[in-house]
C-alpha positions in Angstrom: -15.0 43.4 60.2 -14.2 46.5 58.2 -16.8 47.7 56.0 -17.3 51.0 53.7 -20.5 53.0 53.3 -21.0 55.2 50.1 -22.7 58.5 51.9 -22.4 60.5 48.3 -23.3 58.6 45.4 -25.0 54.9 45.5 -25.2 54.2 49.8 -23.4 51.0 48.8 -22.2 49.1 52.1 -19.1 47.1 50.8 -17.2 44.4 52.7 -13.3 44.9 52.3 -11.0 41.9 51.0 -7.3 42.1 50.3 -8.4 42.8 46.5 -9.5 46.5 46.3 -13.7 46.4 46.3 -15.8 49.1 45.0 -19.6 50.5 45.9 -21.9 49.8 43.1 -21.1 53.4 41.7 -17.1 53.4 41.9 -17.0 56.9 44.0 -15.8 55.0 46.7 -13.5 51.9 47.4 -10.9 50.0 49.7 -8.9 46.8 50.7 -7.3 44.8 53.2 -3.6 45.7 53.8 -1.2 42.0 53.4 -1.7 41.0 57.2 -5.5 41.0 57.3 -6.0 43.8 60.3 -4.7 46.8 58.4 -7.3 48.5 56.0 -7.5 51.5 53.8 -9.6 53.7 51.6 -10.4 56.6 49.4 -13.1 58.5 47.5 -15.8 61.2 48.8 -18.0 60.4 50.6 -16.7 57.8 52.2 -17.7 56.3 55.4 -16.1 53.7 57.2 -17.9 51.2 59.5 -17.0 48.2 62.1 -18.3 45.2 63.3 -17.0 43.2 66.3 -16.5 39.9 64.3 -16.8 37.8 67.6 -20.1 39.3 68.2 -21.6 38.8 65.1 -20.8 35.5 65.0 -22.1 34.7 68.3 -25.3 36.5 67.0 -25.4 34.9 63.7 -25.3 31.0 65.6 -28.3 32.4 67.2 -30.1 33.7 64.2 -31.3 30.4 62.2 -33.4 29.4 65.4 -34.6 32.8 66.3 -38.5 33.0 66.1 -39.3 36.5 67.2 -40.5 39.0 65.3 -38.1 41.2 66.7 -35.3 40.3 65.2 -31.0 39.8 66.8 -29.1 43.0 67.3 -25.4 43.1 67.7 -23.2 46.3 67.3 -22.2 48.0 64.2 -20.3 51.6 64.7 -18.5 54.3 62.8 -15.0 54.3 62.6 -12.9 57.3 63.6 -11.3 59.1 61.0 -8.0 59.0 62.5 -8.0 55.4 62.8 -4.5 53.9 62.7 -5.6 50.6 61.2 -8.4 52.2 58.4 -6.8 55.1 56.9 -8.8 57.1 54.4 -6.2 57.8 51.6 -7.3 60.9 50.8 -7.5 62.5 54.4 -5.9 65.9 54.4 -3.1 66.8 56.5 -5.0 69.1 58.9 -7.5 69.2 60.8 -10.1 66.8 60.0 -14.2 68.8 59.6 -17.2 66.5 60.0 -19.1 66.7 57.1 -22.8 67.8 57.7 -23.5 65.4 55.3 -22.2 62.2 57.4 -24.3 63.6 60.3 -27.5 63.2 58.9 -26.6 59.3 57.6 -29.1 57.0 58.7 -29.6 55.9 62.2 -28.0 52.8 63.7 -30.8 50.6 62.5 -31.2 51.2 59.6 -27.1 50.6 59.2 -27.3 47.2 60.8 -30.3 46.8 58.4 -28.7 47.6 55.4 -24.9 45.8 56.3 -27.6 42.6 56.5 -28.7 42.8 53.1 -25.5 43.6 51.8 -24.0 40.1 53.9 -27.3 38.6 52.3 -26.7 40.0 48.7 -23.1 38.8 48.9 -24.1 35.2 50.1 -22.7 35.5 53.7 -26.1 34.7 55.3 -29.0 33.6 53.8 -32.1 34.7 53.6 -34.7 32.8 55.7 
């Protein structure tokens, strides 16, 4: 699953569909390409993000029975910038510089915390 953080304006996490989706404050958007594996996106700040879609499901069969305070992990990750099936519209020709910005994004929990809302806010899982 192919998702898109907003690091600059909003901190939005949007799920991509073959229509082209925005973050709550429009700086940054994207869409699924005609065949469903191909992605792309644009705007600053712009961050994109991955989940292994068999995992999560695997997680999320576990998750209506899970009692512990705890809570389910499973993996979410950053998506290289030169990724040949998300490409960032406005990448420029050269050289790509990490942004000191996107280095100081939240840590991984708080990702997987917030891509869990957003599934939640969207109606993709429920909220117990």
């Amino acid at each position: 699953m192919k998702l898109l953080f907003c690091s600059k304006g909003c901190f939005d996490i949007i799920r991509l569909f073959h229509e082209e989706r925005s973050c709550v404050c429009g700086k940054v958007k994207g869409r699924y390409l005609k065949d469903g594996h191909y992605a792309e996106y644009s705007g600053e700040g712009a961050v994109p993000l991955g989940m292994d879609n068999h995992e999560f499901t695997q997680t999320l069969k576990q998750w209506p029975n899970w009692k512990h305070s705890r809570g389910l992990r499973f993996d979410a990750f950053f998506i290289g910038k030169n990724c040949k099936t998300f490409v960032n519209l406005d990448a420029p020709a050269g050289p790509v510089q990490v942004d000191p910005e996107i280095r100081q994004i939240a840590d991984r929990e708080k990702i997987v915390q917030e891509v869990i809302a957003e599934l939640i806010k969207n109606g993709v899982l429920t909220d117990p």
